[in-house]
C-alpha positions as CSV (number, residue, x, y, z in Angstrom):
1,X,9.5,7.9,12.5
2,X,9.4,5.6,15.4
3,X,7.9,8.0,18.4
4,X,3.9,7.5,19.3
5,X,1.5,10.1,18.5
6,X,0.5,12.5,21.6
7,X,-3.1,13.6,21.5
8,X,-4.0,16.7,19.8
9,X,-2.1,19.8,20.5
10,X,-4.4,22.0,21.9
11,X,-8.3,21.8,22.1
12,X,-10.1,23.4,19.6
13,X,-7.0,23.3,17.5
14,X,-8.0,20.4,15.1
15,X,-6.0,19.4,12.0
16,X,-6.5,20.7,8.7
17,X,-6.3,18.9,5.7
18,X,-2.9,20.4,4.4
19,X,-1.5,18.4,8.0
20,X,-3.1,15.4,7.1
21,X,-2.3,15.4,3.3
22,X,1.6,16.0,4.9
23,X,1.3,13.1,7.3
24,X,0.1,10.8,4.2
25,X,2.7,11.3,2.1
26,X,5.9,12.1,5.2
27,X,5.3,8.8,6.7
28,X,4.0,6.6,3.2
29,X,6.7,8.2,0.5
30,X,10.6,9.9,0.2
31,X,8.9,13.1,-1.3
32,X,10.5,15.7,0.6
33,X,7.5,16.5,3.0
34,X,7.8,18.2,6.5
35,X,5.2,16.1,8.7
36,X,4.4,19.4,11.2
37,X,2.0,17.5,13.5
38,X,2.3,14.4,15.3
39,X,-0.6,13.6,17.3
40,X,-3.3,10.7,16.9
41,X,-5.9,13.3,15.0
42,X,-3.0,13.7,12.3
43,X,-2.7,10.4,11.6
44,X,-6.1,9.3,11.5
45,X,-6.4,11.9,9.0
46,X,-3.2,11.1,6.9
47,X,-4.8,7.8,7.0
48,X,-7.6,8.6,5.5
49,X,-5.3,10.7,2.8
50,X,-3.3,7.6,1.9
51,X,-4.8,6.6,-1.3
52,X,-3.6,10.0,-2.4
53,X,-0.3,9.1,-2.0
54,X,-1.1,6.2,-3.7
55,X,-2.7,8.0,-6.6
56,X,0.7,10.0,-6.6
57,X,2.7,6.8,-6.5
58,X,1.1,5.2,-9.5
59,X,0.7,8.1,-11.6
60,X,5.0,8.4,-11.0
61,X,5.0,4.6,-12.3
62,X,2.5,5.2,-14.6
63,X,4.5,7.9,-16.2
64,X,7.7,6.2,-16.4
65,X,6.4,3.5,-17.7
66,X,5.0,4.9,-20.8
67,X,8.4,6.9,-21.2
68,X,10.3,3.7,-21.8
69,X,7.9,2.4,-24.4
70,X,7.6,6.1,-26.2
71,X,11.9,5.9,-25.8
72,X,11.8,2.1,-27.5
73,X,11.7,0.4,-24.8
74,X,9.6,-3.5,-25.0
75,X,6.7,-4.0,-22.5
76,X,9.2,-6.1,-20.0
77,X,11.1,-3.1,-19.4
78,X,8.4,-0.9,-18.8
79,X,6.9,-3.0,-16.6
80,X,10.7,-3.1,-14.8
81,X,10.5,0.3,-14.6
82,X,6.7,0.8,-13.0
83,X,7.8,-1.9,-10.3
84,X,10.2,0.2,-9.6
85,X,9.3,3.5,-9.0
86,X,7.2,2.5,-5.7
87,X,10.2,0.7,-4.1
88,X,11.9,4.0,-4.9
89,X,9.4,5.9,-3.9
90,X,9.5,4.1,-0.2
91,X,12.8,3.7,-0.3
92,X,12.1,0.1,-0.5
93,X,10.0,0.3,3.2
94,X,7.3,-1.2,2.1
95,X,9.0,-4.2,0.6
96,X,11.0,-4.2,3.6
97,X,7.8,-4.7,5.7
98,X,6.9,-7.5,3.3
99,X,9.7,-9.8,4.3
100,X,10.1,-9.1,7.8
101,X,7.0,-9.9,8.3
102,X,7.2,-13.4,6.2
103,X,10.2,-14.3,8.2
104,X,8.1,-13.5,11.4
105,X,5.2,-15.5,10.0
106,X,7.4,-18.3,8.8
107,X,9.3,-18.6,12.1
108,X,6.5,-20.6,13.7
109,X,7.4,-18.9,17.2
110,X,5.2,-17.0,19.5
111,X,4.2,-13.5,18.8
112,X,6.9,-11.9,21.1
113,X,10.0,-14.0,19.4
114,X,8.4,-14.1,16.2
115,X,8.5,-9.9,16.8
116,X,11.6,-10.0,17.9
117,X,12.3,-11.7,14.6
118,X,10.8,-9.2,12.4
119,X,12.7,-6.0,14.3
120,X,16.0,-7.8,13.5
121,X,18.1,-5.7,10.7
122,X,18.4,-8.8,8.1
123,X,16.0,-10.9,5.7
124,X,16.0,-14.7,6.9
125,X,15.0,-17.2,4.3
126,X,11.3,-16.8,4.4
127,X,11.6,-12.8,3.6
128,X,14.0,-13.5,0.7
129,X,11.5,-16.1,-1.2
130,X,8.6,-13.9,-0.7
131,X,10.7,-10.8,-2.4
132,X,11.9,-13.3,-5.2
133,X,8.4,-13.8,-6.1
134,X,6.9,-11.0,-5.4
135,X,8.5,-9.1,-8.0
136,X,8.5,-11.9,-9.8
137,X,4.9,-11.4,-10.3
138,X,4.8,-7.8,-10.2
139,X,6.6,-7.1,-13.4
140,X,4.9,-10.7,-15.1
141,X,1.3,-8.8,-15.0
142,X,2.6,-5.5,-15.6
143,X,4.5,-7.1,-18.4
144,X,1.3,-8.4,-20.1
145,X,-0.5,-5.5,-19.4
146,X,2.0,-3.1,-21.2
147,X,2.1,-6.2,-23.9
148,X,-1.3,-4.9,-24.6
149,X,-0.8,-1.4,-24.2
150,X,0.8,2.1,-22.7
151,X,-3.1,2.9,-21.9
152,X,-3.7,-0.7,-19.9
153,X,-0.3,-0.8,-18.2
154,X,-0.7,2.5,-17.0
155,X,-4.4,2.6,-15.8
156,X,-3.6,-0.7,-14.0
157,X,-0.4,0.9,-12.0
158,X,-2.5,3.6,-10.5
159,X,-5.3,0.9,-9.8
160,X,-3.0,-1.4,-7.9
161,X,-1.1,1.6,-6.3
162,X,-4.3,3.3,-4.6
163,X,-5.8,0.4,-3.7
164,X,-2.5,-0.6,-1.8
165,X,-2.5,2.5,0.3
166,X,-6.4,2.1,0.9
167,X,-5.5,-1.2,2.2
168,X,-3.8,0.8,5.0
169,X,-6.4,2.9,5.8
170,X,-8.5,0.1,6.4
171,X,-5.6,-1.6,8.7
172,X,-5.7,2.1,10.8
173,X,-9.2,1.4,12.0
174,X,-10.6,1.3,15.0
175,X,-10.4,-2.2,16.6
176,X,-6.6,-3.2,15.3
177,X,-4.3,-3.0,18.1
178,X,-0.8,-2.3,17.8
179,X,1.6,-5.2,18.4
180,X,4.2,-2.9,19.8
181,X,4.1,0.4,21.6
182,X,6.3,2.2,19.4
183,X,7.1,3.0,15.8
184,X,4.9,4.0,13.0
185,X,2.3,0.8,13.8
186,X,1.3,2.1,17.0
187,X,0.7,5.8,15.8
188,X,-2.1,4.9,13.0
189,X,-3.5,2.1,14.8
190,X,-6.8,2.1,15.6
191,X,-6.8,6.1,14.8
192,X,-9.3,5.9,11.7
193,X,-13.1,5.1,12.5
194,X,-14.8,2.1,11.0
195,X,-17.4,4.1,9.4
196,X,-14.7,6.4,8.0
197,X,-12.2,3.5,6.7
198,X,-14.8,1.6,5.2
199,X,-16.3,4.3,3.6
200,X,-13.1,5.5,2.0
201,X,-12.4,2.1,0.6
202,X,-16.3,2.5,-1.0
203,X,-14.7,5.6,-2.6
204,X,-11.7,3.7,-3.6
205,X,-13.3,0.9,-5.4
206,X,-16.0,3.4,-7.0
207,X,-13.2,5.7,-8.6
208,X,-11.5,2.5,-9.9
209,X,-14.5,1.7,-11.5
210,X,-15.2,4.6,-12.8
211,X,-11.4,5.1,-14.3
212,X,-12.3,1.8,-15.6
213,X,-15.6,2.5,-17.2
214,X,-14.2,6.1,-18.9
215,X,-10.7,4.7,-19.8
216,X,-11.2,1.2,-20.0
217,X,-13.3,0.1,-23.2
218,X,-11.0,1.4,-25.2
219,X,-8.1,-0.9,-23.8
220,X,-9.9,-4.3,-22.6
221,X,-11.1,-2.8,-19.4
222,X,-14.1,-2.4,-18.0
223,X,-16.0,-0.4,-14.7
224,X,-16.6,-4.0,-13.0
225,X,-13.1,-5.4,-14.0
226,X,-11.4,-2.3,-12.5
227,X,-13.4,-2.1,-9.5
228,X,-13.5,-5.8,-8.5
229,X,-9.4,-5.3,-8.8
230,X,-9.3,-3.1,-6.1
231,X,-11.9,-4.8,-4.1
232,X,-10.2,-8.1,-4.5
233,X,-6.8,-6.4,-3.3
234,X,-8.2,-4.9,0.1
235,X,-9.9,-8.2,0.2
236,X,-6.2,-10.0,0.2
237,X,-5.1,-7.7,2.3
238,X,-7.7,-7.7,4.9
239,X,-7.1,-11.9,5.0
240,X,-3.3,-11.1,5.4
241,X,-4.8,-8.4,8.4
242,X,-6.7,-11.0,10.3
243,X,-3.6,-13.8,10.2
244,X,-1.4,-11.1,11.4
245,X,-3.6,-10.5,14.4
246,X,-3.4,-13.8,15.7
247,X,-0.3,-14.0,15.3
248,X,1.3,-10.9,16.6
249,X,-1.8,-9.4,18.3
250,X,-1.8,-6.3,15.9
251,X,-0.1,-4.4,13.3
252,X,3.6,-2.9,13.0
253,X,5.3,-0.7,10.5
254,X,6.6,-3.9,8.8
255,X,2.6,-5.5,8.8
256,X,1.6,-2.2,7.1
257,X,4.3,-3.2,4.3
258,X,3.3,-6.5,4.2
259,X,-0.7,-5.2,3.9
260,X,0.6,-2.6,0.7
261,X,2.4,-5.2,-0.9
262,X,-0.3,-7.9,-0.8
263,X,-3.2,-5.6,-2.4
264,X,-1.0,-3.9,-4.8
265,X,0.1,-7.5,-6.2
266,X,-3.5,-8.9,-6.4
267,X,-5.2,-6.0,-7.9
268,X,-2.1,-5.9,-10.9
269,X,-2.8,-9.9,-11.6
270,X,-6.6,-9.8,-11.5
271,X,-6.5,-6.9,-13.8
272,X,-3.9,-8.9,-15.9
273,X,-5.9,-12.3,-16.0
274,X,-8.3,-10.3,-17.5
């Protein structure tokens, strides 16, 4: 999806939730989804929906997960397999994102090459070490966390995987420009209120908490160890955010990637240090 938003399609002809739920999970998964509006009051709304297609995301990785341990399989494959299912689940975009946005950080040039950089179809050196250990560190926490349970490994995949998608909502808000004037960066940007972003990531780290509090004693988890996991990922993310802005001048599709990445991976290894 690489055309910019229009305004909404006819006054008094606002979006409804089914449209924004459509937009969250046409433009942030594969799942075979028909995104029937296009216009800036969409998105700010499918923005505001992404953490559902987090919740979606992790609960996929969640379940495959615990399949390979119930089918025999050790805690390293599990966690092989919950790593996984989001890069499928993106068709990889998100990773994507990730290093074309290292290799335009790690180019050193000015925001219009260093742009240029990132459009370009291959992974330069900087994309492909920050990949390497990126995973790398993925499946490491989820590895220990599986070590110590279906119940920890799983709660901790839907943990990192909503509060990677809030981290997105929070990058939509008003105030981030849009480095380029087309593709998916320019749609979102700057579409969701501050009020409304911050408060959703609020509810984000609340419901962590609370997963935390009901399912964690249980499995070496607690409300404040969940919750500061998700806090401490949007708070990665929104350091990642502010370089990015300097650098470029705003977001793109590939900063959004970079942005999921980032808070996905801290929330996994503060919940795993724990």
């Amino acid at each position: 999806m690489n055309r910019t938003p229009d305004e909404p399609l006819a006054a008094g002809h606002p979006p409804s939730p089914a449209d924004a739920l459509r937009f969250a999970f046409g433009t942030l998964t594969v799942l075979p989804v028909r995104v029937g509006r296009w216009d800036r009051a969409t998105a700010r709304g499918g923005m505001l929906c992404a953490p559902l297609a987090g919740l979606v995301v992790g609960l996929c990785a969640a379940t495959l997960g615990g399949a390979l341990l119930l089918l025999g399989g050790g805690p390293l494959l599990a966690a092989v397999g919950s790593a996984a299912v989001p890069a499928a689940l993106t068709r990889g975009l998100h990773l994507d994102g990730l290093a074309d946005t290292a290799d335009g950080l790690g180019s050193g040039k000015p925001a219009e090459d260093a742009l240029r950089i990132m459009k370009q179809s291959d992974i330069g050196p900087f994309g492909v070490i920050t990949l390497l250990f990126t995973l790398l560190a993925q499946v490491a926490a989820l590895h220990e966390l599986y070590a110590a349970g279906w119940a920890r490994g799983a709660l901790a995949a839907v943990v990192a995987a909503v509060a990677a998608r809030c981290a997105l909502t929070l990058a939509s808000r008003t105030g981030v420009p849009a480095a380029r004037p087309e593709g998916l960066g320019a749609a979102v940007a700057g579409t969701v209120p501050v009020g409304a972003a911050l408060l959703c990531a609020a509810l984000v780290a609340a419901l962590c908490a609370a997963a935390g509090g009901v399912f964690g004693p249980a499995i070496g988890y607690g409300a404040l160890h969940a919750g500061l996991a998700a806090l401490a990922g949007l708070g990665l993310a929104e350091l990642v955010l502010r370089h990015c802005r300097r650098r470029f001048g705003g977001v793109t599709g590939d900063v959004f990637g970079a942005l999921e990445e980032s808070a996905g991976l801290t929330a996994l290894v503060v919940l795993a240090l724990g």
